[in-house]
C-alpha positions in Angstrom: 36.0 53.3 55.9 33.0 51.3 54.8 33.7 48.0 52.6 30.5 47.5 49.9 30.2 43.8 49.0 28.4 43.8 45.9 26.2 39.8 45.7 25.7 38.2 42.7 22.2 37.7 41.8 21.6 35.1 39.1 18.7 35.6 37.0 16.0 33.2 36.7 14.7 32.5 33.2 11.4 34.1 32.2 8.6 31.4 32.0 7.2 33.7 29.3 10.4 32.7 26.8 9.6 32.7 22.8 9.4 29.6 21.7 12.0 28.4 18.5 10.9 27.3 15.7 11.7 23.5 16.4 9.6 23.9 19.8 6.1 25.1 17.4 6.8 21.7 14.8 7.1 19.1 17.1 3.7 19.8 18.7 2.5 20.1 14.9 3.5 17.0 13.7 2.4 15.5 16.1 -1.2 16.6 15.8 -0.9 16.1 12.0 0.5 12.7 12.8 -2.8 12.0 15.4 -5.5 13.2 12.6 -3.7 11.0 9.8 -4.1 7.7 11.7 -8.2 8.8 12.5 -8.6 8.9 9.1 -9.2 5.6 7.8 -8.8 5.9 4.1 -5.6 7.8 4.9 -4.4 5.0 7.3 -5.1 2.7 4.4 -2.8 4.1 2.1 -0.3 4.4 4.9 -0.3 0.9 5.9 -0.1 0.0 2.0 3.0 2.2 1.5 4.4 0.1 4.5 3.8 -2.9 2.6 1.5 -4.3 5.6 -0.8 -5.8 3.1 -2.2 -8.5 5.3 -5.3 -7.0 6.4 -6.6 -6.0 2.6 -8.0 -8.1 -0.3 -6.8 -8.3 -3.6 -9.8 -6.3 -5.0 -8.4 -3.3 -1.1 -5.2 -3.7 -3.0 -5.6 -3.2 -6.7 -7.6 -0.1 -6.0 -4.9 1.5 -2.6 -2.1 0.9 -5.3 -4.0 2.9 -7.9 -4.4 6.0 -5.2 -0.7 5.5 -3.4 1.3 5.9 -6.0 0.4 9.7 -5.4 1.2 9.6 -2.1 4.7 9.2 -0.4 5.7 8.5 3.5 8.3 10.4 5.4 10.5 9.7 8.4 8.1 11.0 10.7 5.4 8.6 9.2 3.6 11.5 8.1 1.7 11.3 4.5 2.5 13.8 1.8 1.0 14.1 -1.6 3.6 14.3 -4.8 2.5 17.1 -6.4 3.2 17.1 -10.6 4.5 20.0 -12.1 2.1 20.7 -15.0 3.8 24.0 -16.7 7.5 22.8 -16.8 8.3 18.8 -17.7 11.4 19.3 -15.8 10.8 20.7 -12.9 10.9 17.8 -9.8 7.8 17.2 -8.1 6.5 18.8 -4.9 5.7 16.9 -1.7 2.4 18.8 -0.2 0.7 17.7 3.1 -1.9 16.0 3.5 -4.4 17.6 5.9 -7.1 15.1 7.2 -10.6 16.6 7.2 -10.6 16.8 10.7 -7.9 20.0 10.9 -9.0 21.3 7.4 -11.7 24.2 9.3 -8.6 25.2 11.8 -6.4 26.1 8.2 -9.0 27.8 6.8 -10.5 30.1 9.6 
């Protein structure tokens, strides 16, 4: 009689694994995040919405304030846009992107 001794072979994960949807944003925002602070009249408005006024003059401020109250930061410190509803008075406002020049030609080719 012949005994067959089966061995457990443990798979080894593929290198070549999909990627979940929380793997593609981070590498996003970060690259958004990177392009916002090159741009300097972005970073402007970003550093006025963090009330880090120091570095502007009253004439800086009176004219950031007039362009950042369209603009709103999130938790990431990424810049979005409130965008007005125009058809519907009630309808809340939409938060778009803002895409710095810079990645604008890799959106639109």
């Amino acid at each position: 009689m012949v005994a067959v001794i089966r061995s457990h072979v443990q798979e080894q994960p593929e290198s070549d694994e999909l990627m979940g949807p929380l793997e593609y944003q981070a590498p996003r925002w970060r690259r958004i995040m990177v392009h916002q602070k090159c741009d300097n009249q972005l970073m402007e408005i970003k550093k006025f919405l963090k009330s880090d006024l120091d570095c502007f003059s009253r004439g800086q401020i009176r004219r950031i304030s007039k362009q950042a109250e369209l603009y709103a930061l999130n938790v990431r410190d990424i810049l979005f846009r409130l965008g007005r509803a125009t058809n519907d008075r009630h309808m809340p406002d939409e938060l778009r992107l803002v895409v710095p020049e810079s990645l604008r030609p890799d959106l639109l080719y």
